[in-house]
N, CA, C and O atoms as CSV, one atom per row, in Angstrom:
chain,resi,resn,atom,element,x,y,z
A,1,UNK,N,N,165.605,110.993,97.780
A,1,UNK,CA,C,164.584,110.361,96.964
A,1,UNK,C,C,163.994,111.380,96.010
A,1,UNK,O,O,163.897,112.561,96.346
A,2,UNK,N,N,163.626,110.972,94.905
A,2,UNK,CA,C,162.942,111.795,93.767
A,2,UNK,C,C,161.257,111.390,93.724
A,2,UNK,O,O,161.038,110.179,93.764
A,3,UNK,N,N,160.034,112.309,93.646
A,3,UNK,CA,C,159.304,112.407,93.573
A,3,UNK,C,C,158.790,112.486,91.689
A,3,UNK,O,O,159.254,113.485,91.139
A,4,UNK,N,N,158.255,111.910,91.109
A,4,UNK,CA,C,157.197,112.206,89.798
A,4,UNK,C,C,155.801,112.831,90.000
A,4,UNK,O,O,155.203,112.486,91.019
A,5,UNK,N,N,155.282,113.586,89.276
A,5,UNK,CA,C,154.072,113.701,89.315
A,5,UNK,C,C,153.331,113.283,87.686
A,5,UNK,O,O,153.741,113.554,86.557
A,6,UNK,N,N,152.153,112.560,88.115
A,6,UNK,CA,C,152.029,111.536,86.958
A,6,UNK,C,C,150.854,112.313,86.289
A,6,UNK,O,O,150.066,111.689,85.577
A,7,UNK,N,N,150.695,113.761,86.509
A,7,UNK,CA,C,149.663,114.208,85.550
A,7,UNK,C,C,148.210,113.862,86.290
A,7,UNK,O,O,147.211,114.059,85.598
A,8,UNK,N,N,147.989,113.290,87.837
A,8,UNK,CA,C,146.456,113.110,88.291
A,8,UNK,C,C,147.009,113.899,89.631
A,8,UNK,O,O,148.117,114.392,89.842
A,9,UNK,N,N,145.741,113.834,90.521
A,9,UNK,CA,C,146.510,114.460,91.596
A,9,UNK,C,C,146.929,113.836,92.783
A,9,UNK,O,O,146.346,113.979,93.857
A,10,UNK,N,N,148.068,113.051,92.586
A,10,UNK,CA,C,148.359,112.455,93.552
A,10,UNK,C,C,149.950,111.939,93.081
A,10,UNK,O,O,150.398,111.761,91.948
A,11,UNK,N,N,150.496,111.804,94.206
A,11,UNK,CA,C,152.492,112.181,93.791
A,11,UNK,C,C,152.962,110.593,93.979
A,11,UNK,O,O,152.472,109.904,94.874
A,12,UNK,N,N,153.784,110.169,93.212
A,12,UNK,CA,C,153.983,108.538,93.770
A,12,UNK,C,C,155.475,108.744,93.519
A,12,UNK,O,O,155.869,109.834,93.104
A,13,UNK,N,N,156.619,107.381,93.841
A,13,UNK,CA,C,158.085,107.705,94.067
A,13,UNK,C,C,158.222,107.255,92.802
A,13,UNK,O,O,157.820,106.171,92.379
A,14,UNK,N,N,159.205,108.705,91.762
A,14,UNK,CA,C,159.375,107.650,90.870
A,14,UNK,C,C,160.660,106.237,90.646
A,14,UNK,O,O,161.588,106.049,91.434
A,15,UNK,N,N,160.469,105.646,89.765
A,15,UNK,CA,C,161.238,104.099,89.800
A,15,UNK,C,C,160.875,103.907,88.582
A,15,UNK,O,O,159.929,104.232,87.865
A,16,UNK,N,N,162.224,103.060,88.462
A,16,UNK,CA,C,162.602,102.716,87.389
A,16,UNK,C,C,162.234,101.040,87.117
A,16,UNK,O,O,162.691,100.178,87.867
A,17,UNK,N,N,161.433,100.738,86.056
A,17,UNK,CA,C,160.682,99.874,86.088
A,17,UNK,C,C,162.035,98.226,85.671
A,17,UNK,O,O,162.966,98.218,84.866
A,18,UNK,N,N,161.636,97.288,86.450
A,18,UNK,CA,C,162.501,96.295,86.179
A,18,UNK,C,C,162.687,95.783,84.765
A,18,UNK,O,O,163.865,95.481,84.577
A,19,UNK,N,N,161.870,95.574,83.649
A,19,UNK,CA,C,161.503,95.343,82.759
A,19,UNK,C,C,161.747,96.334,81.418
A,19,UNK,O,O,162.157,97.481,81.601
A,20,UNK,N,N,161.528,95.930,80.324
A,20,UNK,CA,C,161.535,96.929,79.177
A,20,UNK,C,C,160.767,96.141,77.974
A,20,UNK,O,O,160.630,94.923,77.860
A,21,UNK,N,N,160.485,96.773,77.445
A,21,UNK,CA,C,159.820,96.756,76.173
A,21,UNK,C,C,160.194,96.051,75.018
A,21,UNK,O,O,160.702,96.828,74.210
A,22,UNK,N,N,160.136,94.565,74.496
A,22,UNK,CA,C,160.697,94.028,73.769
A,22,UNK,C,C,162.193,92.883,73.896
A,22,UNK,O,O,162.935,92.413,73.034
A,23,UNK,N,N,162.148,92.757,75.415
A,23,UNK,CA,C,163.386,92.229,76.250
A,23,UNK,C,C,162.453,91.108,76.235
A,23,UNK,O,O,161.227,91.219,76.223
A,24,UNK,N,N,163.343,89.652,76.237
A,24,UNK,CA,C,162.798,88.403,76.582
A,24,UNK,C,C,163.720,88.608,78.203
A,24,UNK,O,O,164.735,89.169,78.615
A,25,UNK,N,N,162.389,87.592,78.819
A,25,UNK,CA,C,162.597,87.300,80.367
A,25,UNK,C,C,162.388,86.072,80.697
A,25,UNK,O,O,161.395,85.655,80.100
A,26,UNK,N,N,162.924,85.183,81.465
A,26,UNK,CA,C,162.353,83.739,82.063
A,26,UNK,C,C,161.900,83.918,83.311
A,26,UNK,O,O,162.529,84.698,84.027
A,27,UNK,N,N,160.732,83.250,83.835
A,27,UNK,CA,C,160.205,83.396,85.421
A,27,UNK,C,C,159.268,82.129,85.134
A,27,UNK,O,O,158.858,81.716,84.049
A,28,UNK,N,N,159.035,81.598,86.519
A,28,UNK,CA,C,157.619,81.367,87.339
A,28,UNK,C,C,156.962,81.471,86.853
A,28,UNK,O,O,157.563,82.116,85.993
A,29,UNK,N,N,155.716,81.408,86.389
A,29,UNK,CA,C,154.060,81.267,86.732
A,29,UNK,C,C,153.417,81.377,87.913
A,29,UNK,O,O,152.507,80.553,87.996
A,30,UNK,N,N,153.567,82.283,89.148
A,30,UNK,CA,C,153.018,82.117,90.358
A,30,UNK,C,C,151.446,82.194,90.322
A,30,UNK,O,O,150.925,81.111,90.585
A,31,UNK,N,N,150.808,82.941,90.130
A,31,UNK,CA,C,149.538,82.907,90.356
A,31,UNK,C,C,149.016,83.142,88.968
A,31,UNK,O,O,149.846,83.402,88.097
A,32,UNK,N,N,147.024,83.050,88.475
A,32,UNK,CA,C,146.735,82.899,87.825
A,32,UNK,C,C,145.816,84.763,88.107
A,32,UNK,O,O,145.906,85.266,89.227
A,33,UNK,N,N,145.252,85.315,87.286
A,33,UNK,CA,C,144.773,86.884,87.528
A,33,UNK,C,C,142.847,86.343,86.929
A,33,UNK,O,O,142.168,85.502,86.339
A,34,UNK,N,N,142.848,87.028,87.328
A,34,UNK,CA,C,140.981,86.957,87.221
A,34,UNK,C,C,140.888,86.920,85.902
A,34,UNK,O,O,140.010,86.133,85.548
A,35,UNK,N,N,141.395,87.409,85.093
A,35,UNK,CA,C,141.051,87.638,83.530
A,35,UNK,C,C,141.725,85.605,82.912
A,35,UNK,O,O,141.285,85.049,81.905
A,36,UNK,N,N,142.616,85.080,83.714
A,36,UNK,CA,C,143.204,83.789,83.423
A,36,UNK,C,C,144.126,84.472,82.608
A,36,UNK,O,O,143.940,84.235,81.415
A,37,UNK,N,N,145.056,85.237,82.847
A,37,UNK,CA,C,146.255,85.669,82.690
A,37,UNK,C,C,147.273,84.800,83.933
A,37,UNK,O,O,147.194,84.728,85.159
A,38,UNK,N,N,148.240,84.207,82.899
A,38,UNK,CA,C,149.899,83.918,84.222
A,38,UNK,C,C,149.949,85.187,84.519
A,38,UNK,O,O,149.982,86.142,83.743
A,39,UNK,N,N,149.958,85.168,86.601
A,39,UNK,CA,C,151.534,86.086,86.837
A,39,UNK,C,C,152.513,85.791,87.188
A,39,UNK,O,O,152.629,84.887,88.015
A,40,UNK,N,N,153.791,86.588,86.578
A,40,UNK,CA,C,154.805,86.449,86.769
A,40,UNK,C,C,155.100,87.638,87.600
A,40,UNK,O,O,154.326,88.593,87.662
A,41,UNK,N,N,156.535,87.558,88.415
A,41,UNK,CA,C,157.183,88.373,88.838
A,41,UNK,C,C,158.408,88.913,88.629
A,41,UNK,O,O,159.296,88.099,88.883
A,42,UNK,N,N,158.779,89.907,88.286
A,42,UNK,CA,C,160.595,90.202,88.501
A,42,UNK,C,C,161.131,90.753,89.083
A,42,UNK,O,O,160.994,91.931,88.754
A,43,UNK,N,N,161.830,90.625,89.958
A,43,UNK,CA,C,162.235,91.756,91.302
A,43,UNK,C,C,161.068,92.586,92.014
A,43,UNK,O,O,161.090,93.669,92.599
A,44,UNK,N,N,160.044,91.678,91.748
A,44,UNK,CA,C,158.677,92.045,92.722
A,44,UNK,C,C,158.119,92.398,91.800
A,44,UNK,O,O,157.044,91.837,92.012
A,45,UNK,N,N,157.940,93.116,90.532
A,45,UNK,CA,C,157.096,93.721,89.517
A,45,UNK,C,C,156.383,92.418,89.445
A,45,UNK,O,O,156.650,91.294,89.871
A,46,UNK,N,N,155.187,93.024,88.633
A,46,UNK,CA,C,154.130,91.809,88.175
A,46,UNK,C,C,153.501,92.240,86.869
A,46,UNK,O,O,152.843,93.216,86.509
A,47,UNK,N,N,154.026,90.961,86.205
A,47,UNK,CA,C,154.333,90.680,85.131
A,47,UNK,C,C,153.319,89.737,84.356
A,47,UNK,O,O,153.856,88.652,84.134
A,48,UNK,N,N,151.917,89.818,83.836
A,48,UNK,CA,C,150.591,89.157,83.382
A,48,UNK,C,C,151.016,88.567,82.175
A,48,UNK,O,O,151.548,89.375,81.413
A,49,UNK,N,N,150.947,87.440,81.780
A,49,UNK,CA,C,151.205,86.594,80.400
A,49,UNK,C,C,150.579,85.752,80.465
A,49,UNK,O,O,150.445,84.779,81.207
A,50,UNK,N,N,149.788,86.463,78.914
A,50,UNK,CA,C,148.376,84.957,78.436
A,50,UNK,C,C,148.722,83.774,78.283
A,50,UNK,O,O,149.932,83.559,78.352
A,51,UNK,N,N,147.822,82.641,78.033
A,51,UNK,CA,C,148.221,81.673,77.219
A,51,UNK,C,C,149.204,80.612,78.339
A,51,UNK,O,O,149.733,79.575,77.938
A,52,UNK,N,N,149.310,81.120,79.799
A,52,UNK,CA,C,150.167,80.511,80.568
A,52,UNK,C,C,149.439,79.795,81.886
A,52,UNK,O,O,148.574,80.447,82.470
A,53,UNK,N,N,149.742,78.607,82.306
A,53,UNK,CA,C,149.219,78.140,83.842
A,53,UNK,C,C,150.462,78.304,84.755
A,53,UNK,O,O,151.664,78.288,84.489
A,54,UNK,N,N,149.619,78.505,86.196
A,54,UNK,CA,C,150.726,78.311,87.440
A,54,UNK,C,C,151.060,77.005,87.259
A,54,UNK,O,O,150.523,75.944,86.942
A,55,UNK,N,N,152.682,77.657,87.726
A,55,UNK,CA,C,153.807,76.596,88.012
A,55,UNK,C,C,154.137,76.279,86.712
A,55,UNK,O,O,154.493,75.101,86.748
A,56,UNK,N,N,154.206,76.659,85.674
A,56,UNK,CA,C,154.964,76.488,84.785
A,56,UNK,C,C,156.081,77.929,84.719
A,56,UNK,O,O,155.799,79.077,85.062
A,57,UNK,N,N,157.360,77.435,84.183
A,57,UNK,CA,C,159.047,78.484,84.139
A,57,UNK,C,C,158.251,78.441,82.597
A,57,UNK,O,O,157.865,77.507,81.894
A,58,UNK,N,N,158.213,79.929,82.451
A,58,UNK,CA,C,157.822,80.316,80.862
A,58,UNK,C,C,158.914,81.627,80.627
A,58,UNK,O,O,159.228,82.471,81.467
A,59,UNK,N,N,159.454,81.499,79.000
A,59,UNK,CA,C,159.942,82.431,78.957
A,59,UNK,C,C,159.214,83.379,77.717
A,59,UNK,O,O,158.889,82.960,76.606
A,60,UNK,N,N,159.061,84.730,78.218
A,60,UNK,CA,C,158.254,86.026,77.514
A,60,UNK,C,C,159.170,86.998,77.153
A,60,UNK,O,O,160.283,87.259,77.610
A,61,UNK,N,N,158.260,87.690,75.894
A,61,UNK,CA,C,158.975,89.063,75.961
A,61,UNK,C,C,157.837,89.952,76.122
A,61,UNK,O,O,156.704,89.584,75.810
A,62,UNK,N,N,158.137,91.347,76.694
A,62,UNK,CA,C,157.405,92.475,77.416
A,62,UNK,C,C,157.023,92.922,75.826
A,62,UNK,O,O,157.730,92.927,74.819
A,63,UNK,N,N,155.508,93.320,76.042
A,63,UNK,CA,C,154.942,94.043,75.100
A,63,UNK,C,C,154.866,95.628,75.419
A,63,UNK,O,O,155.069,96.568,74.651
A,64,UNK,N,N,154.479,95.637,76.914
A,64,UNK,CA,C,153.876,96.844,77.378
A,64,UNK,C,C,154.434,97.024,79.118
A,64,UNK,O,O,154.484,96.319,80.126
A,65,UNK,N,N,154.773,98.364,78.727
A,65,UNK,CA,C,155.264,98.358,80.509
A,65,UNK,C,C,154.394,99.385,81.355
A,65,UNK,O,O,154.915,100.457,81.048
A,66,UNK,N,N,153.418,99.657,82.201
A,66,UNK,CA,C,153.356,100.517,82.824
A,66,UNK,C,C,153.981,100.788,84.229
A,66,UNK,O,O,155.158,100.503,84.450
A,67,UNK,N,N,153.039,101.432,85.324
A,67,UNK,CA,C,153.590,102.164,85.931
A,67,UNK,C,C,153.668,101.202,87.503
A,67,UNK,O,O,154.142,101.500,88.599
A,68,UNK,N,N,152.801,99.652,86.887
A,68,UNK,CA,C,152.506,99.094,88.275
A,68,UNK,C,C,152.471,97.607,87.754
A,68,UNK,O,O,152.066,96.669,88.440
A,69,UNK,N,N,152.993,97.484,86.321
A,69,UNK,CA,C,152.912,96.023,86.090
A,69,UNK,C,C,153.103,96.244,84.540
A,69,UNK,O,O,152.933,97.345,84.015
A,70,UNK,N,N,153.510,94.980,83.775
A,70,UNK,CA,C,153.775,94.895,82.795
A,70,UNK,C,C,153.116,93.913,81.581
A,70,UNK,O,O,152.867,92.758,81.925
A,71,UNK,N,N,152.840,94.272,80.282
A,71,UNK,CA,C,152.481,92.723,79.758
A,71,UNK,C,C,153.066,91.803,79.073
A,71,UNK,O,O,153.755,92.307,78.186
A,72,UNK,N,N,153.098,90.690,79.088
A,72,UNK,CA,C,154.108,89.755,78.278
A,72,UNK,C,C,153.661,88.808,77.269
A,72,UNK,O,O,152.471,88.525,77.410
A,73,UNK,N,N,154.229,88.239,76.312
A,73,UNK,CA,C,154.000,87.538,75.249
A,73,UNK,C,C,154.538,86.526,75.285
A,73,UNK,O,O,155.752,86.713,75.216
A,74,UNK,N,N,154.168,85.046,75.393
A,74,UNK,CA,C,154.818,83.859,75.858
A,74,UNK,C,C,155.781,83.632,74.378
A,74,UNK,O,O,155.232,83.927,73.317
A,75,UNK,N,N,157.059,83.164,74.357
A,75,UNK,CA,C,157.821,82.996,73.894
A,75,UNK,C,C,157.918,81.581,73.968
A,75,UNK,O,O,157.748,80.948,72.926
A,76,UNK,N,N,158.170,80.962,75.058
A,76,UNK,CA,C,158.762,79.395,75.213
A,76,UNK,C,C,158.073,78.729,76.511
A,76,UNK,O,O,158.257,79.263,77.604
A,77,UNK,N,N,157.458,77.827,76.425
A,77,UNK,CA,C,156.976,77.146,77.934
A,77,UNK,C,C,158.022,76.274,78.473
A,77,UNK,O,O,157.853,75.698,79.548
């Protein structure tokens, strides 16, 4: 296993994020986030897209990826 250090002090595994930057994706709507952001998931990542309700299959593309979740831009409901 490979270790990152992310510049604070504390070491996390690094990984390679499911997602990328400007890629359209289709998923779920599973839950709704306090802000009333959709989440989505992809291979467990969690994936926040405005403008969306649970239980709707929406398809997005990734604006922004970090290190524990990503953001998306609704494309197609």
């Amino acid at each position: 296993m490979s270790y990152s250090y992310s510049g604070r002090r504390e070491f996390g595994f690094a990984r390679k994020q499911p997602v990328e930057v400007d890629k359209e994706y289709e998923a779920k709507i599973e839950d709704i986030s306090r802000r009333g952001d959709g989440i989505a998931k992809i291979e467990g990542f969690i994936i926040f897209v405005p403008n969306t309700k649970q239980g709707e299959h929406v398809k997005f593309k990734i604006t922004r990826v970090g290190n524990r979740f990503a953001i998306g831009e609704l494309v197609q409901a």
